[in-house]
C-alpha positions as CSV (number, residue, x, y, z in Angstrom):
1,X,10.6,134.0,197.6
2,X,7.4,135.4,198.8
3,X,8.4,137.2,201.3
4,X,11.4,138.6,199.1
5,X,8.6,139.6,196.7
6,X,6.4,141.3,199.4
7,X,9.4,143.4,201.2
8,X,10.7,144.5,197.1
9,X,7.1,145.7,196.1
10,X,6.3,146.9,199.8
11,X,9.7,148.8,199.1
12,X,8.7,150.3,195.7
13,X,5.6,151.7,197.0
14,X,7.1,153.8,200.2
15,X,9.3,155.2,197.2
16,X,6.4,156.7,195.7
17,X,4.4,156.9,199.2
18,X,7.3,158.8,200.8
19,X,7.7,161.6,198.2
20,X,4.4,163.1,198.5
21,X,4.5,162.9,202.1
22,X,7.7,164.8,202.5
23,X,9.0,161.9,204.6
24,X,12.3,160.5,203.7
25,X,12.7,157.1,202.2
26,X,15.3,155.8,203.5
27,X,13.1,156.2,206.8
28,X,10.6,154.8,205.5
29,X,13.0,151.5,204.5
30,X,14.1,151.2,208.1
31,X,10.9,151.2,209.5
32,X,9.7,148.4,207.3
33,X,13.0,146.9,208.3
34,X,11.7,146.9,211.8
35,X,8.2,146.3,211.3
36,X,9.4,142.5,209.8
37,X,12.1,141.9,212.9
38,X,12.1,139.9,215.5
39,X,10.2,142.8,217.6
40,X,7.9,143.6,214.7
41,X,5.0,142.6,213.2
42,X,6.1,139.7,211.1
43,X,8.8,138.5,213.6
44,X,11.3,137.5,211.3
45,X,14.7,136.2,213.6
46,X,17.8,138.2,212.6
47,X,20.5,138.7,214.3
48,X,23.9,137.7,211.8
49,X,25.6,140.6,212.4
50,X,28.9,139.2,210.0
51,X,26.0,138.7,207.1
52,X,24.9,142.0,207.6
53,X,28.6,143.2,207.5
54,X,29.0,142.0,204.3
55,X,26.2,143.0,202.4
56,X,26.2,146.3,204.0
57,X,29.7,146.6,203.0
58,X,28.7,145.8,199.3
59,X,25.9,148.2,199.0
60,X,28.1,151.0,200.7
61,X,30.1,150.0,197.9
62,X,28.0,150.9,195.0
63,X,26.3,153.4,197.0
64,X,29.6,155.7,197.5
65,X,30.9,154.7,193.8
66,X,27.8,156.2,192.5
67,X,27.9,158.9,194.6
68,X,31.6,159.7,192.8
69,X,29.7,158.8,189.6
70,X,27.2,161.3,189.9
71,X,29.1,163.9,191.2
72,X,29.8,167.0,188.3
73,X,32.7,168.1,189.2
74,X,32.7,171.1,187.2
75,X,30.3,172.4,189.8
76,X,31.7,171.4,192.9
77,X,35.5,172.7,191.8
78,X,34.8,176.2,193.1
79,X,34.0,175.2,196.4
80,X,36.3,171.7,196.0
81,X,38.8,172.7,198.8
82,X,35.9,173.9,201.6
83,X,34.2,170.2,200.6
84,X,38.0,168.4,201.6
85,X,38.5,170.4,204.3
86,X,34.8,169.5,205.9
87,X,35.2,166.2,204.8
88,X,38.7,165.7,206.8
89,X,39.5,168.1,209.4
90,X,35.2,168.6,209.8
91,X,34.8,164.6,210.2
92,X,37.8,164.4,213.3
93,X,36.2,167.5,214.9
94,X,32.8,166.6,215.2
95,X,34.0,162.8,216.1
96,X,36.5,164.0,218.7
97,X,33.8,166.5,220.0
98,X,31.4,163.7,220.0
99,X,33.8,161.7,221.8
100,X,34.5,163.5,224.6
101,X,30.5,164.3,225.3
102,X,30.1,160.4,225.4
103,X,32.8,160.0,227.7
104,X,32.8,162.7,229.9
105,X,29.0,163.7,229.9
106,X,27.4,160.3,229.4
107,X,30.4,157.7,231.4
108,X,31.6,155.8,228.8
109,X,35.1,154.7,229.1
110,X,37.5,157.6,226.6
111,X,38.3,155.2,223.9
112,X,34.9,153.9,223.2
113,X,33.6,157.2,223.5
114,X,35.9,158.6,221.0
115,X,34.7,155.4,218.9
116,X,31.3,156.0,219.2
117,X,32.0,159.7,217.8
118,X,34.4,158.1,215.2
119,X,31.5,155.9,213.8
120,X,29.0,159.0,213.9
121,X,31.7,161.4,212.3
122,X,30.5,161.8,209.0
123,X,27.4,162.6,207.0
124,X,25.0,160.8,204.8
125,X,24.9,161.5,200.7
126,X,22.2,159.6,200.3
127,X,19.8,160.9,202.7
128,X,20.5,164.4,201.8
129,X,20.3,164.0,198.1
130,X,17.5,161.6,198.2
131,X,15.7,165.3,200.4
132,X,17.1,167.8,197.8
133,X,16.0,165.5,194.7
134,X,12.8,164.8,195.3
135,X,11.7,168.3,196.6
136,X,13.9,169.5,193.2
137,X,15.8,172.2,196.1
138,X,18.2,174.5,194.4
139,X,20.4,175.7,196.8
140,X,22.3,179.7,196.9
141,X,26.1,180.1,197.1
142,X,26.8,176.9,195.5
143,X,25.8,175.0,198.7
144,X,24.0,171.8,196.9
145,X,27.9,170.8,195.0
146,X,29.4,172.0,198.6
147,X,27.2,169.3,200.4
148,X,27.1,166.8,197.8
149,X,31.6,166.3,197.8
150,X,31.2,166.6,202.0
151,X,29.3,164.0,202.3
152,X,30.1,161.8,199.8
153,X,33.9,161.9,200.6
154,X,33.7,162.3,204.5
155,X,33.0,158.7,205.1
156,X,36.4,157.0,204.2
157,X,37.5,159.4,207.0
158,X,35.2,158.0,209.6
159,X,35.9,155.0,208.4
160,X,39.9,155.5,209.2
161,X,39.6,157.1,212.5
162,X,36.9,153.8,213.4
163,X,39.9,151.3,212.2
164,X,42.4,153.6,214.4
165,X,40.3,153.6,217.4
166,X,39.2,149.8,217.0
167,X,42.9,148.9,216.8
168,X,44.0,150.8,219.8
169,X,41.1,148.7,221.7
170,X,42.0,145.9,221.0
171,X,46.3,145.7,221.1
172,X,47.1,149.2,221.7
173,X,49.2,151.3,219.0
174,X,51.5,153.8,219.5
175,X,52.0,157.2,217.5
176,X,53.8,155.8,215.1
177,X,51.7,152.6,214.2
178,X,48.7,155.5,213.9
179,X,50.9,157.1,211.8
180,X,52.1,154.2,209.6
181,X,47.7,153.2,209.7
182,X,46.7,156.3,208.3
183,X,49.3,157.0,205.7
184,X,48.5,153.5,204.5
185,X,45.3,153.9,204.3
186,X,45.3,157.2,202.8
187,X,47.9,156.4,200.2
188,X,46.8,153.1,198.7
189,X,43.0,154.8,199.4
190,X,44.5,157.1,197.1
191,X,46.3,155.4,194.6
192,X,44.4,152.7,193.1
193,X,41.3,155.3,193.3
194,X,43.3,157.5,191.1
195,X,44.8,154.3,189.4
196,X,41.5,152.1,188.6
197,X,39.9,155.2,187.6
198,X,42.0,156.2,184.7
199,X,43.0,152.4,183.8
200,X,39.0,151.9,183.7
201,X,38.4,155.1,181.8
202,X,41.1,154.0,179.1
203,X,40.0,150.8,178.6
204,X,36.0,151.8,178.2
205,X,37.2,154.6,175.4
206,X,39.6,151.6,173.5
207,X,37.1,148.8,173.8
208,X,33.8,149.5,173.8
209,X,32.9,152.3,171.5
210,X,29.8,150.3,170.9
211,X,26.9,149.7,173.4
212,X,27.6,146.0,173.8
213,X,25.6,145.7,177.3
214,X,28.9,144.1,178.7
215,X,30.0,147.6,179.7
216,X,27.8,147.7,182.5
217,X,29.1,144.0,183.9
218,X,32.6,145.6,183.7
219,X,31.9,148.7,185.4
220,X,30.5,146.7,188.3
221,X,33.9,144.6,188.5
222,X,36.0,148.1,188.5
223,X,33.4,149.2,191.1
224,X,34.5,146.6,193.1
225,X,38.0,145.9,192.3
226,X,37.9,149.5,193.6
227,X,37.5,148.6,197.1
228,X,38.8,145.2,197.5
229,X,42.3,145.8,196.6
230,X,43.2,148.2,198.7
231,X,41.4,147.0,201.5
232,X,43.2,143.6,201.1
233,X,46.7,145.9,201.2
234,X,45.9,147.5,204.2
235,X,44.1,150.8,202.0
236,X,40.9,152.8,202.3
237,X,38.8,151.0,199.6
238,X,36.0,153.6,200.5
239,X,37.9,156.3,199.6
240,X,39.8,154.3,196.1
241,X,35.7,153.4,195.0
242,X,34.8,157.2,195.5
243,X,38.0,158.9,194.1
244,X,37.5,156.2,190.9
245,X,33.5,157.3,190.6
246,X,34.4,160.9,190.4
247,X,37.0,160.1,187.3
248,X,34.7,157.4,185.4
249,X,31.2,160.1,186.1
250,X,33.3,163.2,184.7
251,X,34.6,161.2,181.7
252,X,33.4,161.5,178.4
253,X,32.3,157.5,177.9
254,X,31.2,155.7,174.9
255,X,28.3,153.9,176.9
256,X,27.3,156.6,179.4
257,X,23.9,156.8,178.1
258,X,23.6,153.2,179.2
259,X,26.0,153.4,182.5
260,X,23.8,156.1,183.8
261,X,20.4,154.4,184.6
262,X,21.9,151.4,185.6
263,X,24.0,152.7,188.3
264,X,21.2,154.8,189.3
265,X,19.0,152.1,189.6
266,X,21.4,149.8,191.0
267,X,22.5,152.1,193.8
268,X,18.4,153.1,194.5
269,X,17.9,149.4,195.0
270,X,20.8,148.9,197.4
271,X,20.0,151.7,199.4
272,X,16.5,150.5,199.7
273,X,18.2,147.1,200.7
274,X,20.6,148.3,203.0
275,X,18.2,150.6,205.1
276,X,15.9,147.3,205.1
277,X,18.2,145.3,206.4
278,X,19.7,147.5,208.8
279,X,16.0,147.7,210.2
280,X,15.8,143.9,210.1
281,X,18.7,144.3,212.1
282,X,17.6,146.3,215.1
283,X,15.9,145.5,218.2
284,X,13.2,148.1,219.4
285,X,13.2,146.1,222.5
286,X,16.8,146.9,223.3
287,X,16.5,150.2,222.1
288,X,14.7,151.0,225.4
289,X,18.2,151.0,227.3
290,X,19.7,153.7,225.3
291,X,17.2,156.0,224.0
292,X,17.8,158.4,226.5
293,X,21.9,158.5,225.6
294,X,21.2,158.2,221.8
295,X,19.0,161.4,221.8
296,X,21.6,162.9,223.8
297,X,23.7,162.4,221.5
298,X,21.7,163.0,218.7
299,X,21.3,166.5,220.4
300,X,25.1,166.9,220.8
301,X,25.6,166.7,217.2
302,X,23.3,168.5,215.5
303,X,23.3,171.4,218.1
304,X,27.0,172.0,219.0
305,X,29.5,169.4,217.7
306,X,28.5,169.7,213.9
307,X,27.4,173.5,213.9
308,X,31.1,174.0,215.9
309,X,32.9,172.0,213.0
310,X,31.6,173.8,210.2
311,X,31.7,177.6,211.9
312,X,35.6,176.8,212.8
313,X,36.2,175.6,209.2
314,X,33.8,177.4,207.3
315,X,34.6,181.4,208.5
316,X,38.2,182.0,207.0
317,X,36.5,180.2,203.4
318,X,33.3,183.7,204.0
319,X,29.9,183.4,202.8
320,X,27.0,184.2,204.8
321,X,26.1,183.0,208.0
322,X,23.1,181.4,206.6
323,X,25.0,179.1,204.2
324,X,26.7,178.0,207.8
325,X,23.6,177.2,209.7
326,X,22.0,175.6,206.7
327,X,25.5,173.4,206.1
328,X,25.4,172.4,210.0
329,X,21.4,171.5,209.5
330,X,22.6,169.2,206.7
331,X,24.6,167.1,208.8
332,X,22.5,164.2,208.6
333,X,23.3,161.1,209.6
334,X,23.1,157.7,208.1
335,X,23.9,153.9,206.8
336,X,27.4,154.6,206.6
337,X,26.9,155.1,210.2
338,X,25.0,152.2,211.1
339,X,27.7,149.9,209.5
340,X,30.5,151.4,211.1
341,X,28.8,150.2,214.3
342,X,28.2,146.9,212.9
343,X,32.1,146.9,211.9
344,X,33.4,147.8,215.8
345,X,30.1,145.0,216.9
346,X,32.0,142.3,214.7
347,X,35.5,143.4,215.9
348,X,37.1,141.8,219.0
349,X,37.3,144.8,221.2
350,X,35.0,144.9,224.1
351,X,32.6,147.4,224.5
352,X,30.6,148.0,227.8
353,X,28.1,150.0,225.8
354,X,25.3,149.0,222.8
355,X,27.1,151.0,220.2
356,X,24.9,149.9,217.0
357,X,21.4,150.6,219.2
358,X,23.1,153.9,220.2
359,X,24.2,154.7,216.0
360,X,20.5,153.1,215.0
361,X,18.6,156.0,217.4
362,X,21.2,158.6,216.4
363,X,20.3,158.0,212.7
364,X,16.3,158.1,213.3
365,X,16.3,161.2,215.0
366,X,18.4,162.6,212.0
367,X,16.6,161.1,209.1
368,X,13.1,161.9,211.0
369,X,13.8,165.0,212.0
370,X,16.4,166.9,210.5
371,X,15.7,165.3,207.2
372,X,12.0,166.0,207.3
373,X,12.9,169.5,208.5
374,X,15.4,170.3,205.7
375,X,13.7,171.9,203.1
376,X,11.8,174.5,205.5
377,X,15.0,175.5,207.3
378,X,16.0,175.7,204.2
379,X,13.5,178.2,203.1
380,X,13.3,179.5,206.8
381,X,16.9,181.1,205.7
382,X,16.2,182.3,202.1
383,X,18.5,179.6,201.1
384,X,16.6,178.5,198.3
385,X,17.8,179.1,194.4
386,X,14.2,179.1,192.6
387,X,15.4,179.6,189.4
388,X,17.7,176.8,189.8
389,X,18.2,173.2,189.1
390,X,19.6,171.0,191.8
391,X,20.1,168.1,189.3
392,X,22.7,170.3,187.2
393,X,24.7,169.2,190.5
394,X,24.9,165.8,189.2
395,X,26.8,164.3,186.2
396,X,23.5,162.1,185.4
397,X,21.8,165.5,185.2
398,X,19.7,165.0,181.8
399,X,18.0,168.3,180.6
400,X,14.5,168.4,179.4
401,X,14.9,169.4,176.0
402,X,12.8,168.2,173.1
403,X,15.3,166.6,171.0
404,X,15.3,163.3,169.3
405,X,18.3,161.5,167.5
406,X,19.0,159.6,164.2
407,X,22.0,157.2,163.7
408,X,23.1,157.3,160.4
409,X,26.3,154.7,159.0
410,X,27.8,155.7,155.9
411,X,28.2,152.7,153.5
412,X,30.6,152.5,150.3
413,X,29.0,154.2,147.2
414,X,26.6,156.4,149.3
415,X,26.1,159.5,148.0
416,X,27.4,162.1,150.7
417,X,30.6,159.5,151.1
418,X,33.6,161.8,150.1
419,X,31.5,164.8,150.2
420,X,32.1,167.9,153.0
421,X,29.8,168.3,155.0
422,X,28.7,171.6,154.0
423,X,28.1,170.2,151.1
424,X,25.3,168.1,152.4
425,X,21.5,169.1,152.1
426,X,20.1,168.0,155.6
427,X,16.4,168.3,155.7
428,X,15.1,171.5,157.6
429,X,15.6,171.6,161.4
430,X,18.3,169.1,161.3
431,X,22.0,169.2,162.5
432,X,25.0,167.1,162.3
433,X,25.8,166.5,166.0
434,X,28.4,163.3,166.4
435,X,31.0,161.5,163.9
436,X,32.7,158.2,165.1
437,X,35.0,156.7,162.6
438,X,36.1,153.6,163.7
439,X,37.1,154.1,167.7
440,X,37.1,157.7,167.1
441,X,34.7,160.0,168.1
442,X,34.5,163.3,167.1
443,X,32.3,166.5,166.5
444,X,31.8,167.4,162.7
445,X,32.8,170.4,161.0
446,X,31.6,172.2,157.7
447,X,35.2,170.7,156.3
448,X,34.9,167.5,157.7
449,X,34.5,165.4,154.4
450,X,32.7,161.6,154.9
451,X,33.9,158.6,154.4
452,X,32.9,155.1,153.8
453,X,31.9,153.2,157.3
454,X,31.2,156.9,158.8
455,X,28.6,156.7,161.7
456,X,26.6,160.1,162.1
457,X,24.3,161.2,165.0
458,X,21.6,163.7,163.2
459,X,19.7,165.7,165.8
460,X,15.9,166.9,165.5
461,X,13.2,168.7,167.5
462,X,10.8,166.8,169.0
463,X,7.5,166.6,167.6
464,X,5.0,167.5,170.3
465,X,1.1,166.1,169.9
466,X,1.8,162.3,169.7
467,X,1.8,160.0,166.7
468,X,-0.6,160.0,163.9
469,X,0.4,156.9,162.0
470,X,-0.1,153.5,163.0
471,X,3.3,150.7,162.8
472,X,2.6,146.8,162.3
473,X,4.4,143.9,162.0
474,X,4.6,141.1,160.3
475,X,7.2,138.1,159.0
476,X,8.0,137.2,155.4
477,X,7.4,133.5,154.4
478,X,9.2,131.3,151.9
479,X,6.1,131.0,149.3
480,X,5.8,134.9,149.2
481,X,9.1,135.3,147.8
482,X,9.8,135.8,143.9
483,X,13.2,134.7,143.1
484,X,15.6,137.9,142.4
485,X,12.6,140.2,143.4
486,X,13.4,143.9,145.1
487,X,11.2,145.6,146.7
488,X,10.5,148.0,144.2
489,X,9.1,144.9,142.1
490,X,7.0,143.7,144.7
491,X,2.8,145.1,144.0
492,X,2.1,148.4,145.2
493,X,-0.3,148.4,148.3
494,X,-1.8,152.3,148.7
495,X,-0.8,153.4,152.2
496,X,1.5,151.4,153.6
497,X,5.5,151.1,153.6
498,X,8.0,149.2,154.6
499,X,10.2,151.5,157.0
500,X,12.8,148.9,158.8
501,X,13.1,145.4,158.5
502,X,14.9,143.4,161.3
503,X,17.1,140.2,160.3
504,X,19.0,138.4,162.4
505,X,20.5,140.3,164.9
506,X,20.8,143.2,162.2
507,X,18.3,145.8,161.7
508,X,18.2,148.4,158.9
509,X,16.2,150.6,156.6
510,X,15.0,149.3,152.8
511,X,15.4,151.1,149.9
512,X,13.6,150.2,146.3
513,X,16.6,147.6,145.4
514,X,16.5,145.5,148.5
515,X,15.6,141.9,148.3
516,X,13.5,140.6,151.2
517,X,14.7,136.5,152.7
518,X,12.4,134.0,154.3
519,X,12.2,135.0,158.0
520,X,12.6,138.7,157.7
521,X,10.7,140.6,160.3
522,X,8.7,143.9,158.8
523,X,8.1,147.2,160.3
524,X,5.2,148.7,158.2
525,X,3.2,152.3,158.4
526,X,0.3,151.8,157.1
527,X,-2.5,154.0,157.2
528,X,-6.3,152.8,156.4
529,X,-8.2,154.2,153.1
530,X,-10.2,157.2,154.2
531,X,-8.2,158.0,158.0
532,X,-8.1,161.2,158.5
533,X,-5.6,163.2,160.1
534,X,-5.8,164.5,163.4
């Protein structure tokens, strides 16, 4: 527990450390990773490559279903069809390109060679967004929503061409059995994505229109009944968890406001796990023998196979030339990577060459270099949108405006219940914003008339400056009470009032005719005799 303790506050720290040194995180995670391994500092044995599957596998999980989550789709649907095409055709090019280099520049036999490009085919979300977030990088010619669906959705198509290529190692498949792979995978990829997501999305709208907290244990379970069943069928869970993040983060949701900072912190925490562990993982002593081919590699793909994939693709779509470069820059590479190589390690194909020491170098040199490099190219090529936002991008995009907001529940005999609400005198500054009556939400209108159990969301500016009043607490007891006594019997005490009292599990505000119980809790604002105001 100790050393759990160290590596998680260790972890927090680069966080912060990393941002205001412009290095990425993530690199910073896999360098601690390797400063606690067997070759580091701390010499801590690990070499379960199957444990390291499976957790891997699980954070990928949450990582790529938040990735979906946090996509906005409204932005990315103008350049939607570029992102697939990238993501697809873009992925096989660079991998196939890759594959030959290893094979015919570097010796390896074709098939692992070809595997080796499979498992670096696609780029990493994470590491670019964790660049374009922190720096807050808008970028021209919608090329932040471009990269964001490219490489969120290119890894289920890395993953497929590495299951291919794995099964062709190890009993040979025909065209047909490729065939018959990749339609499976594709279409039961496909299906319970599209499936999961809108059963999800139904079943959050009809049974939770109330934060309950429970909606966040459910959301997990779809997140990972996502990717288990159609892995168990034969599917593409990577690319069902994806597909179903994209429908659930674009939906209107009853509990997003809870949904969103959980997932983000969730999928922060597991990136900071995986890169860890993947660090753990890796052997600097055995990344002697192929430093030289990994940086060749490395090379490959950000000078020619990547920059080829995206000019080929990219020129019928236009834009400038810039926007091309920058794109093929962007290409970095990352965990999905890395467990891909640990996926053909575990597999029973033989391999003459040290593919995950190979995919562990590759991803350095991206991370270190091309990520750290990002935002000047980026600026090098007038790429850069400064009066734009690169979190509008995002679905958990939350805009800075000073607005606070009341609850408000309609109870039988109220005064506005019945009443329209133009009718209502709101105080100044005020608006009616939100109406749910019983599951149903909907926005208010001036003839919209109330009704008993009504529960309206009031919206206010922000007061700016602080607070100038001062809020205690304190509990009722037994021998305070007078029997059938309200509150507007109780003695008057000059500057102070009871504003909410909390019993139970229930909290709500007093009027003059409420009758306080043994055991109630007391919000008061009370202000001392001569305080003046500041």
């Amino acid at each position: 527990m100790l050393l759990v303790s160290v590596v998680l506050l260790a972890c927090s720290l680069l966080k912060k450390v990393s941002g205001r040194l412009g290095i990425p995180s993530l690199l910073m995670f896999i360098l601690l990773g390797m400063l606690f391994g067997s070759d580091g500092l701390f010499k801590i044995p690990f070499e379960d490559y199957a444990f390291a599957e499976q957790i891997s596998s699980v954070a990928l999980v949450f990582i790529m279903f938040y990735g979906g989550f946090g996509t906005n789709w409204k932005a990315a649907r103008p350049v939607a069809t570029l992102s697939v095409v990238l993501s697809s055709l873009g992925t096989v090019l660079t991998a196939l390109l890759t594959g030959l280099f290893c094979c015919f520049v570097l010796g390896m036999p074709l098939l692992e060679g070809l595997l080796c490009g499979a498992v670096l085919g696609s780029t990493d979300a994470a590491s670019v967004f964790s660049i374009l977030r922190s720096r807050r990088l808008a970028l021209k010619e919608n090329t932040a929503p471009l990269l964001e669906v490219e490489s969120g959705s290119n890894d289920p198509f890395a993953y497929m061409l590495t299951v291919v290529l794995l099964s062709a190692m190890e009993t040979g498949v025909t065209a047909g059995g490729v065939i018959l792979l990749l339609a499976g995978q594709l279409l039961l990829g496909l299906a319970f994505g599209f499936g999961i997501g809108f059963g999800v999305r139904w079943l959050m709208r009809r049974y939770w229109p109330d934060a309950s907290g429970m909606e966040t244990l459910f959301m997990v379970g779809a997140a990972l009944l996502a990717y288990a069943a159609p892995t168990m069928l034969g599917g593409n869970g990577f690319l069902s968890v994806y597909i179903a993040g994209i429908i659930l983060g674009n939906s209107s949701l009853p509990s997003r406001t809870t949904l969103v900072p959980f997932f983000d912190g969730v999928t922060g925490n597991m990136q900071a796990v995986l890169f860890f562990l993947l660090g753990l993982l890796a052997f600097p002593s055995r990344m002697a023998a192929v430093l030289l081919p990994g940086l060749a590699i490395a090379l490959f793909l950000a000078v020619v196979a990547r920059p080829a994939a995206v000019f080929a693709l990219m020129t019928p779509f236009g834009g400038s030339v810039a926007r091309r470069v920058l794109v093929s820059f962007s290409g970095l590479r990352g965990a999905a990577s890395i467990v891909f190589a640990i996926v053909a390690v575990q597999s029973p194909a033989a391999m003459e060459n040290d593919l995950f020491h190979i995919a562990f170098v590759v991803v350095l040199f991206s991370i270190a270099l091309q990520g750290s490099l990002l935002p000047a190219v980026a600026r090098k090529l007038g790429m850069i949108d400064e009066e734009g936002d690169v979190l509008k991008t995002f679905t958990d995009y939350v805009d800075e405006t000073p607005v606070n907001f009341v609850q408000i529940e309609v109870e039988a005999g109220h005064s506005w219940c019945g009443r329209r609400v133009a009718e209502l005198e709101l105080p100044p500054g005020t608006i009616l914003v939100s109406l749910r009556r019983g599951g149903e939400q909907m926005v208010p209108k001036g003839d919209t008339c109330l009704q008993a159990g009504d529960l309206l969301v009031m919206c206010a500016l922000e007061r700016h400056g602080g607070t100038d009043f001062c809020l205690t607490e304190r509990t009722v007891e037994a021998d305070e009470l007078t029997p059938g006594a309200t509150l507007a019997d109780l003695p008057h005490h000059p500057g102070s009032l009871i504003v909410l009292i909390r019993r139970g599990h229930d909290c709500f505000i007093p009027d003059g005719s409420t009758r306080l119980q043994a055991g109630d809790h007391l919000l008061i604002n009370r202000v001392e005799e001569g305080s003046a105001a500041r």
